[in-house]
C-alpha positions as CSV (number, residue, x, y, z in Angstrom):
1,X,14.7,-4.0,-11.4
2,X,11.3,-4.6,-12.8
3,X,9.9,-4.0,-9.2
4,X,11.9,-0.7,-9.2
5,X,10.0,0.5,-12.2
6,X,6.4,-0.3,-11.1
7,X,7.4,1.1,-7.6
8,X,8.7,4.8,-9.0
9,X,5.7,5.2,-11.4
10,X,2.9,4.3,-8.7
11,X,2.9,7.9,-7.7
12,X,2.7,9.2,-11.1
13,X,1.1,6.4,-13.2
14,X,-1.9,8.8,-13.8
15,X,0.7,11.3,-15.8
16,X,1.5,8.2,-18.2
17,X,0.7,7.8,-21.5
18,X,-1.5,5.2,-21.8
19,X,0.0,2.5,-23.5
20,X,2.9,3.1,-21.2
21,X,0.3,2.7,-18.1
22,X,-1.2,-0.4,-19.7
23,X,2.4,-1.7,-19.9
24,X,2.6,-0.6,-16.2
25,X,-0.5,-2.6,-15.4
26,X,0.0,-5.7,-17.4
27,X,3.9,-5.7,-15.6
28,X,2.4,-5.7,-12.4
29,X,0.3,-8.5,-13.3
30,X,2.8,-10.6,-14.9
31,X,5.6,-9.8,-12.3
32,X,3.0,-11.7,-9.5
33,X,1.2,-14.5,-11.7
34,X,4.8,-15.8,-13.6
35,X,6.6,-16.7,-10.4
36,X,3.1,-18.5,-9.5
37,X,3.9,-21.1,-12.2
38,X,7.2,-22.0,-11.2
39,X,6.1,-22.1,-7.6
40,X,8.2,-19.2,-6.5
41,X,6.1,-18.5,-3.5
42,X,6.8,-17.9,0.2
43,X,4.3,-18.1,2.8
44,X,3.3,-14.7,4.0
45,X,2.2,-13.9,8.0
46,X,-1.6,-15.3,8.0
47,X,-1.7,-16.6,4.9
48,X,-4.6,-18.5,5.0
49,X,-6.5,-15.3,5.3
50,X,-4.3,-13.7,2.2
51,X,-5.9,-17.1,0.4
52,X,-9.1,-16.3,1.4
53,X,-9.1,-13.1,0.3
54,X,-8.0,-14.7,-3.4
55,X,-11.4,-16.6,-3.1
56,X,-13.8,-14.3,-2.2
57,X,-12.7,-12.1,-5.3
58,X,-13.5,-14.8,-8.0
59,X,-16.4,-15.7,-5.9
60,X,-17.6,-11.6,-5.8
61,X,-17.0,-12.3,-10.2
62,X,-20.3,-14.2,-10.0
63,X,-22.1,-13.0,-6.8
64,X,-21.8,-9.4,-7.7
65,X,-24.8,-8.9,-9.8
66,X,-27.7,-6.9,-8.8
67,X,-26.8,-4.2,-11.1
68,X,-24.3,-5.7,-13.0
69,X,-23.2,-9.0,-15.3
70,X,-20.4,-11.2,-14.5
71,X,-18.2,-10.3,-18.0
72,X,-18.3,-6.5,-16.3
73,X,-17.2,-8.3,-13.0
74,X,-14.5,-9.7,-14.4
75,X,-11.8,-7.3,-15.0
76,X,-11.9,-6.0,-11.5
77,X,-12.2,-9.0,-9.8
78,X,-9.2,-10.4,-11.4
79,X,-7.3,-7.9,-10.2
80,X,-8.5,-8.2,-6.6
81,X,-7.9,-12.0,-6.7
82,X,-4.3,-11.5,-8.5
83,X,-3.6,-8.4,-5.3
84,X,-5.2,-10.3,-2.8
85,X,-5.1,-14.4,-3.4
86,X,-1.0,-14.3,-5.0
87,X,0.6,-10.6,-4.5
88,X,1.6,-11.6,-1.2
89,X,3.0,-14.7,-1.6
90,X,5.4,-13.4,-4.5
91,X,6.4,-10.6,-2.9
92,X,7.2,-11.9,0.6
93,X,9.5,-14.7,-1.8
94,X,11.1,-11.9,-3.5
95,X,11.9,-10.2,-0.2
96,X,13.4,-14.1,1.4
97,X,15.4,-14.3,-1.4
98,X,16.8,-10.9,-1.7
99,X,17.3,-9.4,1.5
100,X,17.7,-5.6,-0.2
101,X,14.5,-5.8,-2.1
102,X,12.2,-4.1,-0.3
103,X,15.2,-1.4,0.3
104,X,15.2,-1.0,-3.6
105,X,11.6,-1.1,-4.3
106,X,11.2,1.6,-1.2
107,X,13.8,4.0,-2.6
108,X,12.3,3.7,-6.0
109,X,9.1,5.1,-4.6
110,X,10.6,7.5,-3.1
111,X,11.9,8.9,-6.4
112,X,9.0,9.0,-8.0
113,X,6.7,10.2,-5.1
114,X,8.7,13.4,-4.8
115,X,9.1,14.2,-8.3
116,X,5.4,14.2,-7.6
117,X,5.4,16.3,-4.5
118,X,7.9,18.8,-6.4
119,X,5.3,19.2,-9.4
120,X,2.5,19.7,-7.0
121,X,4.3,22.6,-5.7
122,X,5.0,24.3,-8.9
123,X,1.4,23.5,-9.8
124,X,0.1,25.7,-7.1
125,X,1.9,28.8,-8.3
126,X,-0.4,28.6,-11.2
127,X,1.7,27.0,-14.0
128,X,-0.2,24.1,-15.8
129,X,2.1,21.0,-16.2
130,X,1.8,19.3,-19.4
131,X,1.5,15.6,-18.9
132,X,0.9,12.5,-21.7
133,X,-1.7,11.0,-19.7
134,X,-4.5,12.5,-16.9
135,X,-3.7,14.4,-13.9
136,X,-6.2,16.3,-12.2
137,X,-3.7,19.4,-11.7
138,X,-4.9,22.3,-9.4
139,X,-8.2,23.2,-8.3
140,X,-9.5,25.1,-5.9
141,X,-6.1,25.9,-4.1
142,X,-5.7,22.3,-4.0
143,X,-2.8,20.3,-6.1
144,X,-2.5,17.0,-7.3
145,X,1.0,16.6,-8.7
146,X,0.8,13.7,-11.0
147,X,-1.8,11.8,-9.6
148,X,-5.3,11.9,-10.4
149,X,-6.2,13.6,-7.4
150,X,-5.3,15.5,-4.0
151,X,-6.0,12.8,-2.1
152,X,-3.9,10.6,-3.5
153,X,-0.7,13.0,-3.6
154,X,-1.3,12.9,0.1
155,X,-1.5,9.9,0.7
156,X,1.6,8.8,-1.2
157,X,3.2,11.8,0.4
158,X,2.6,10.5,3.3
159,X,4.3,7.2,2.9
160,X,6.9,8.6,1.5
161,X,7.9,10.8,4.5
162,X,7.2,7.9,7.1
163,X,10.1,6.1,4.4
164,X,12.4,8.8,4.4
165,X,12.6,9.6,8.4
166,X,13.2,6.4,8.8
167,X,15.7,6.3,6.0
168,X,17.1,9.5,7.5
169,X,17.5,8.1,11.2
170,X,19.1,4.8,10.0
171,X,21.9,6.0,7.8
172,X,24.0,9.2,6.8
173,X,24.7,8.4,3.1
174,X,22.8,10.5,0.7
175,X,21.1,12.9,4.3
176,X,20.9,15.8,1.9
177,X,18.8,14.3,-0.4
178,X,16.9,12.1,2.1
179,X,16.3,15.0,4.0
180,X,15.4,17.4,1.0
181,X,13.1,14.4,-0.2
182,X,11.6,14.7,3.2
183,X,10.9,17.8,3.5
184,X,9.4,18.1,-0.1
185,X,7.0,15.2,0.5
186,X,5.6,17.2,3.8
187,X,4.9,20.4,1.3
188,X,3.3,17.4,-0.9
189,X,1.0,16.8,1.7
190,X,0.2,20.5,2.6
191,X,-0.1,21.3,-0.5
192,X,-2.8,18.1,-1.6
193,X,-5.2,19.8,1.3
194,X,-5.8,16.1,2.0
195,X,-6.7,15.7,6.0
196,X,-6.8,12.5,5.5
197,X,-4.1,12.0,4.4
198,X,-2.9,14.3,7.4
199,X,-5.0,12.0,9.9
200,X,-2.9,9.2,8.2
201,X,0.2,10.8,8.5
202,X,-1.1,11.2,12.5
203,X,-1.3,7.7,13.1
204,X,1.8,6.7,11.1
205,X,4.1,8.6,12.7
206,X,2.8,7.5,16.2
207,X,3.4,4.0,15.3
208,X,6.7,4.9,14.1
209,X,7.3,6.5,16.9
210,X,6.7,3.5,19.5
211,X,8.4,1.0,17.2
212,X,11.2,3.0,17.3
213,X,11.0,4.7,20.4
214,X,15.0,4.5,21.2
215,X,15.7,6.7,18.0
216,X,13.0,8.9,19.1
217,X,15.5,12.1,19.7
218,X,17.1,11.5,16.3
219,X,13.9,11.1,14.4
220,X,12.5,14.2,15.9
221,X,16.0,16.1,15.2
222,X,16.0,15.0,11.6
223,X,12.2,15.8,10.9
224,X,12.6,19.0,12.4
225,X,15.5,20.4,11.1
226,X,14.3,19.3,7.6
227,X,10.6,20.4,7.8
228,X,12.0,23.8,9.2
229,X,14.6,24.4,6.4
230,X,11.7,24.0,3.6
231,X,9.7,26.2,5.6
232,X,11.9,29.1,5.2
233,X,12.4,28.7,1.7
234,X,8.7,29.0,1.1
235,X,8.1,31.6,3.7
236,X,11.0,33.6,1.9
237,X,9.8,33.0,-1.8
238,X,6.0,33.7,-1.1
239,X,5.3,30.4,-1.8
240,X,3.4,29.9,1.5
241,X,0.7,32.0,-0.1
242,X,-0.5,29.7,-2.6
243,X,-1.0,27.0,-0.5
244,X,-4.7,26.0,0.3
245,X,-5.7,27.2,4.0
246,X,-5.7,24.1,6.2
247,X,-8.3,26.1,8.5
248,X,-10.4,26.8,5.3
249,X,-9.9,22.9,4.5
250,X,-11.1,22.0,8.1
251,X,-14.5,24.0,7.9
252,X,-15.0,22.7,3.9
253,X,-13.9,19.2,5.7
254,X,-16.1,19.2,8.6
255,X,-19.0,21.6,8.0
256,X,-22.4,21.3,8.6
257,X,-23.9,21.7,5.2
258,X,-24.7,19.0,2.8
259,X,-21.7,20.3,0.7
260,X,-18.8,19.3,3.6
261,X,-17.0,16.2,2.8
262,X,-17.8,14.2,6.4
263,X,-21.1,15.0,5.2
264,X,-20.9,13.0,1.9
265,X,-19.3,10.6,3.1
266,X,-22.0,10.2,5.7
267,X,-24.6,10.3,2.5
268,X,-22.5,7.3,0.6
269,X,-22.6,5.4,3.9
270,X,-26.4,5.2,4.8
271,X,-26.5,4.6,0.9
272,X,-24.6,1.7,1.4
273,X,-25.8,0.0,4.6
274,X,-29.3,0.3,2.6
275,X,-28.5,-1.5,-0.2
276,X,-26.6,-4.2,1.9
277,X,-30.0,-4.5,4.1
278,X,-32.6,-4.9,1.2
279,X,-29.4,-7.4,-0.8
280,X,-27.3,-8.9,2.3
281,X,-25.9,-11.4,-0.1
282,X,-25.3,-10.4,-3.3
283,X,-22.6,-7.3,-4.3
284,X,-23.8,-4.6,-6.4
285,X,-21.2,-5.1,-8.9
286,X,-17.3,-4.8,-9.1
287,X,-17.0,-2.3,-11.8
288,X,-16.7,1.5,-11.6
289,X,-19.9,2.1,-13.3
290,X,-21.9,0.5,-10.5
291,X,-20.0,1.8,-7.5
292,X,-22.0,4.8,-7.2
293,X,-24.0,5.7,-4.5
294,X,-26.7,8.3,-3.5
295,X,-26.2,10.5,-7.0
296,X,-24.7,7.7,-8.9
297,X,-21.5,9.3,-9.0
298,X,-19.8,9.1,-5.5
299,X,-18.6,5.6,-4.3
300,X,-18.7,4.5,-0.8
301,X,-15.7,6.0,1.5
302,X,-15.0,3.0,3.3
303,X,-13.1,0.0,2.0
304,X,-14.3,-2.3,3.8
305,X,-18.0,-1.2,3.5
306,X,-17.7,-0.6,0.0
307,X,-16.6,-4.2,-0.6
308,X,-19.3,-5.4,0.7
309,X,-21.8,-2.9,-1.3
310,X,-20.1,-3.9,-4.0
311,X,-18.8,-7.5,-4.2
312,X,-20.8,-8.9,-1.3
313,X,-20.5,-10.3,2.2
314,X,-17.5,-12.9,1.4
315,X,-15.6,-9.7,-0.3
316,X,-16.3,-7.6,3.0
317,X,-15.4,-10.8,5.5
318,X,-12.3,-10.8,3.4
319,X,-11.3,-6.9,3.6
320,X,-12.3,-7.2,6.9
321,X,-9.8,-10.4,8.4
322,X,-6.6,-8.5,6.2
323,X,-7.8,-5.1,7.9
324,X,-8.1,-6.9,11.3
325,X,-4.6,-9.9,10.3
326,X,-2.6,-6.0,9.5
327,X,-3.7,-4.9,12.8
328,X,-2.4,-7.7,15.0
329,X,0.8,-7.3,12.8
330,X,0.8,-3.3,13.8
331,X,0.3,-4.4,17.7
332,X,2.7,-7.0,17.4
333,X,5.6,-4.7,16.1
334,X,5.0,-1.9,18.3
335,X,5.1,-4.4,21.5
336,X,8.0,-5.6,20.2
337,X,9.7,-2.5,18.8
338,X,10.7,-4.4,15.5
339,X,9.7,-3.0,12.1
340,X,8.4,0.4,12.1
341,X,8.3,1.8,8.9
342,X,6.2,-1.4,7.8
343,X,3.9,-0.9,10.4
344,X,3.6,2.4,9.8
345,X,3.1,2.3,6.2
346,X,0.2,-0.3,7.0
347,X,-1.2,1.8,10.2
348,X,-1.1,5.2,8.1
349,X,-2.9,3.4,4.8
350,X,-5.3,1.5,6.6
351,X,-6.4,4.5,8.0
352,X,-6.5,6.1,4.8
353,X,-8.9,3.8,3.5
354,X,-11.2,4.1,6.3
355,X,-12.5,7.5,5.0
356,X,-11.5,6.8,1.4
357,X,-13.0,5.0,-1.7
358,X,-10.2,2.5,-2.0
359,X,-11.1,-1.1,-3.5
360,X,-8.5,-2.2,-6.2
361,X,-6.7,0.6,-6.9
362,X,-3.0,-0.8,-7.6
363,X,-1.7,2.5,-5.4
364,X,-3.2,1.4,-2.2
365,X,-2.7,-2.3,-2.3
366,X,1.4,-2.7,-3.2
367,X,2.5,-0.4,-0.5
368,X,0.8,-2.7,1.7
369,X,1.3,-6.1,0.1
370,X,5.8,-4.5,-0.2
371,X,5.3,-3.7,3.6
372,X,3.4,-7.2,4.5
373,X,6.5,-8.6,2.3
374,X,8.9,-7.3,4.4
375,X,7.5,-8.5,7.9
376,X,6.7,-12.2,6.3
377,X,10.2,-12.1,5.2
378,X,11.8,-11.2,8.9
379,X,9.3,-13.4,10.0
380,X,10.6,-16.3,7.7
381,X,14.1,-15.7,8.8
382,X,13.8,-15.4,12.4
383,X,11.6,-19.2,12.1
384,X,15.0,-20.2,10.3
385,X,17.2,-19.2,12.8
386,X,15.5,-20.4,16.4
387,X,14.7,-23.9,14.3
388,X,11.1,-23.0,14.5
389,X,9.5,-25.4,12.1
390,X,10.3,-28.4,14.2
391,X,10.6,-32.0,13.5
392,X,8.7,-32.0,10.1
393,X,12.3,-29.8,8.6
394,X,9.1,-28.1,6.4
395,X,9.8,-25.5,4.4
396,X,8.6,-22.1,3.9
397,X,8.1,-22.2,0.0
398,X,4.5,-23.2,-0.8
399,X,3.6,-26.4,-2.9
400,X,7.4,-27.7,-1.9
401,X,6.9,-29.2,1.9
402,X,9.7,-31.9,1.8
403,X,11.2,-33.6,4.7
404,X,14.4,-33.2,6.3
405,X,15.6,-36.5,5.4
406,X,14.9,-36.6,1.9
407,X,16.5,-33.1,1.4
408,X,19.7,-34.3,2.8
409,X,19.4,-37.3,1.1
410,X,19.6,-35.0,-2.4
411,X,22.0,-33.4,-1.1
412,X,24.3,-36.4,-1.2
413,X,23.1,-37.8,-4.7
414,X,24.1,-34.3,-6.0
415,X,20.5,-32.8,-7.0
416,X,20.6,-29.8,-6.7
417,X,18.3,-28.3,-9.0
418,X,16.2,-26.0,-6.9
419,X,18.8,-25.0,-4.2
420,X,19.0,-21.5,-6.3
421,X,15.4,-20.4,-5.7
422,X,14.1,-22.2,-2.9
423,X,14.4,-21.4,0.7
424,X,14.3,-24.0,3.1
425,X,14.4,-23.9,6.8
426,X,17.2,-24.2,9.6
427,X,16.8,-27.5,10.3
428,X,17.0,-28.9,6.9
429,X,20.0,-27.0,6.7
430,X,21.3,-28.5,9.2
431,X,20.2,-31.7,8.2
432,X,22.6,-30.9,4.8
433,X,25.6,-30.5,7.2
């Protein structure tokens, strides 16, 4: 339940109050490092990589300093090693143990994502919504519905509607809702002015598309019919004319003048690729207040660039080897045709962060580190069920490799103090009968 509640209020965590979102953040923290001390861990698809990743953030803590000290280090890269070097293992254990939780922890974010997406809505007709904590509201035609900015209502938008059609196509309890969450998560999107998060949505929903290529009629029905139905409503209310102009978004996107996005972003990465070239081996510092770039105020819009700008090159190998581990898993699934709303949650926010400033932001890494969750999980049980660990009888739960032989052994001397939480393999089961 706990992982319910931090799922519904990443959307909206901005439009907390903020001892609430300190409660939010020190929950997440404390829901991944407590199961670490009672070893209630499963080994997660690559995860030496994942454990890599946990050592090139306390590394970064003392690496990191050209323009900053290690104590200002430290409250980023704590989080980045806590994300990066546990998240994964605790959540893929969750998701062995309880075969529903990602389920939950999807629907929860549904929930919240669309209360955002309905606010944003409302926000463009020009009523100001009163929130406890920040929210950047509406500017320039643009909304943000509880999040702290347009970007990011798209891009949870668009995880949210690559959850929902696939929720929509898989089951007919609750359509109505599903499809009316749907449908208000695509307005979410239009209404952000995000094109990235549109470009995201793109490459999602092709990778759904190809992982689940025999649903392909239903998936288009569904989407369709639901996208259409909101789209009268608006075009009937006069709605449709206070959302932002996607063509006058593509010319402020795209344009030629120092002013364009592309074009920042362009100025944040020569920035970058400097200071990597004059420092190759020492990060610029973790913290917001040196993540700045060419005016000292825009941070690079590339994660895996600004890692490197920032925490140096054993931060950017690491981005890079999960960015690169999460694209064999995306290959892998379409070939195979097997999890496609994980893959496309990955392939959307990967592409996200390729043109974004994402570095530890708790809204871009659980998404991925839920969806990673999932596949290790399907991965663990498919190992279980084709006997795939072999004659070792190893199992799957870190720090507790025992043999098959001993296990059964227990088994007959009654101890059975661990069978609750810990998930062993086919063949020690097996070995048990």
């Amino acid at each position: 339940m706990l992982w319910c509640g931090v799922a519904a209020a990443v959307p909206l965590n901005y439009a907390l109050p903020g001892i609430a979102r300190a409660l939010w953040f020190i929950t997440i923290m404390s829901l991944i490092c407590v199961p670490i001390l009672f070893l209630r861990v499963a080994r997660p698809l690559y995860p030496v990589i994942w454990l890599f990743g946990g050592f090139a953030s306390l590394l970064a803590i003392v690496t990191a300093t050209k323009s900053a000290e290690v104590t200002e280090n430290l409250f980023v890269g704590a989080q980045l090693f806590i994300l990066l070097g546990l998240g994964s293992f605790v959540l893929t254990y969750e998701a062995v143990r309880d075969p529903r939780f990602v389920n939950r922890v999807a629907v929860a974010f549904v929930i919240g994502q669309t209360l955002s997406a309905s606010i944003a809505v409302v926000q463009l007709s020009g009523l100001s919504i009163r929130v406890p904590g920040f929210i950047y509201g509406a500017v320039y035609g643009r909304a943000s519905g509880l999040t702290e900015h347009p970007n990011t209502l798209g891009i949870m938008a668009c995880i949210a509607v690559l959850v929902t059609l696939k929720i929509s196509v898989s089951t007919r309890k609750l359509r109505g809702l599903v499809l009316l969450a749907l449908g208000t998560n695509v307005l979410g999107i239009v209404a952000s002015g995000s094109f990235t998060a549109m470009l995201a949505l793109g490459v999602g929903l092709a990778v759904l598309v190809v992982c689940m290529r025999d649903s392909l009629g239903r998936m288009a029905l569904w989407g369709v019919v639901s996208t259409a139905f909101l789209g009268l409503v608006v075009t009937a209310t006069g709605a449709i004319d206070y959302f932002p102009s996607l063509s006058a978004r593509y010319a402020q996107v795209t344009g030629s003048s120092e002013t364009s996005s592309w074009a920042a972003r362009q100025l944040t990465y020569d920035y970058a690729w400097r200071s990597i070239a004059e420092s190759p081996l020492m990060g610029n510092g973790l913290g917001a207040q040196t993540s700045g770039t060419y005016n000292g105020v825009i941070t690079v819009h590339n994660v895996i660039l600004r890692s490197w700008f920032q925490g140096g090159p054993f931060l950017g190998v690491a981005f890079a080897l999960i960015v690169v581990a999460m694209g064999v898993g995306i290959t892998k699934a379409m070939l195979r045709r097997r999890h496609g709303t994980e893959a496309a949650v990955i392939a959307a926010v990967l592409t996200y962060a390729a043109v974004s400033p994402l570095f530890e932001q708790r809204h871009f890494w659980l998404p991925l580190l839920v969806a990673w969750a999932s596949m290790s999980a399907h991965a663990y049980h498919r190992h279980r069920t084709a006997g795939a660990e072999g004659s070792s009888g190893g199992t799957l739960i870190a720090g507790r490799s025992t043999s098959t032989t001993q296990r059964a052994g227990r088994r007959r001397h009654g101890d059975r103090s661990t069978a609750e939480w810990h998930l062993v393999a086919s063949t020690a089961r097996s070995g048990r009968q």
